[in-house]
N, C-alpha and C positions, 0 to 999 in steps of 0.2 A: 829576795830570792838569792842565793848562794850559786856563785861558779863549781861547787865541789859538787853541790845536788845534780846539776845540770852535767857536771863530768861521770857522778854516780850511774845516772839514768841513761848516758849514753853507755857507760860499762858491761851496765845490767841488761841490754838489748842488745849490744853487739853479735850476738850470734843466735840470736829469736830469730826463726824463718817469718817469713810472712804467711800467715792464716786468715784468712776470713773469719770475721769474729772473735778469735781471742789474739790476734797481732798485726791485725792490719794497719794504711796508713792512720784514721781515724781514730782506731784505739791506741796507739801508738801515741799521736798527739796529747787526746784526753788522758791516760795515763801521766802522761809526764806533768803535764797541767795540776791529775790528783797529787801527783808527788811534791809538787811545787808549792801548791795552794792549798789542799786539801778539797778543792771542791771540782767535784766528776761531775763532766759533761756530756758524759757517754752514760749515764744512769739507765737512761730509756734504752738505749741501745743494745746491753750488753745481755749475753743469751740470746740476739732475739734473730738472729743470721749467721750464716754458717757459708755466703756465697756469695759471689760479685752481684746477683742480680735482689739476692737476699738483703745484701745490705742498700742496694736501690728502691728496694720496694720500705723499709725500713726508715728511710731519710722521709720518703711519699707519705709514708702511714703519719708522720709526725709534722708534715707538713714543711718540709724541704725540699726544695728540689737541686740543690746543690752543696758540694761541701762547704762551697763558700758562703753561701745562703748561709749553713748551717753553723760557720766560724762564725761567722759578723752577727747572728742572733746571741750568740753564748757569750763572745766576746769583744760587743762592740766595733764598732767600723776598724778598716784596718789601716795604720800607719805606712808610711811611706819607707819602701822597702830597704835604704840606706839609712834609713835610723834605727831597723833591725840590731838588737843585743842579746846575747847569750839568752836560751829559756824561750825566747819568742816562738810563738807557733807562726811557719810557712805553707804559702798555697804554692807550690810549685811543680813545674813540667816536668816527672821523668823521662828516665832514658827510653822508655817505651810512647813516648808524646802523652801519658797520661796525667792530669791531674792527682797530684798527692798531695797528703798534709804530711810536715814535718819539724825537726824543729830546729832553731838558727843556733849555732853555735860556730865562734868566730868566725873566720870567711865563708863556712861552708852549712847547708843545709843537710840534718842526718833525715833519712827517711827510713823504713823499712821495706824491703831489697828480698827478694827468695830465700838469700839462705841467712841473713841478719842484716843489720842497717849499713846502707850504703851512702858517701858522701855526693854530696850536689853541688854544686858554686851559686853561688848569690845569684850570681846573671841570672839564673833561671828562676826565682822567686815570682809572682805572680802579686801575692800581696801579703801580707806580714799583722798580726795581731800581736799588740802587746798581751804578755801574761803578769800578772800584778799578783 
């Protein structure tokens, strides 16, 4: 995995609002993932929710009941949050207390944010998957 890909992919979202379904945290993460590795985690997902409660019921139908759940089946347990490197997918607390996924690049975590991606501090990571 390349630091430019991981600079590209924060570029190219920088100003994506957040949507249910096509920009959320989770498509957000998986996209960067497909860009990274070529292999989408969000397969099942995609078209199939348009709404907070839509992409809840969505994780349910598939047999998740949390993002994290749904990290650590795609991607293996997750590393300890200081060994976090560029490209990594994070479980972290937004500014609203809510659980998002996003992804680690240098000290700060980008997530997608209302009006495009907003930065997070590490301190707030929850737990960190390597992406390979």
């Amino acid at each position: 995995m390349s630091l430019s890909a991981v600079k590209k992919i924060i570029k190219d979202y920088k100003d994506k609002p957040f949507v249910w379904g096509e920009n959320d945290c989770c498509l957000f993460a998986a996209n960067t993932v497909l860009a990274l590795t070529g292999k989408d985690l969000a397969v099942e997902f995609r078209g199939k929710y348009h709404t907070k409660l839509g992409a809840a019921r969505a994780l349910k139908k598939h047999g998740f009941t949390s993002i994290e759940q749904l990290l650590t089946a795609k991607l293996g347990q997750s590393i300890a949050p200081l060994t976090a490197t560029y490209g990594d997918l994070a479980l972290i607390e937004n500014h609203q207390g809510e659980l998002a996924a996003g992804i680690v690049f240098r000290s700060s975590v980008y997530c997608v944010g209302p009006q495009g991606l907003i930065q997070l501090p590490l301190s707030n990571v929850i737990h960190v998957w390597r992406v390979n």
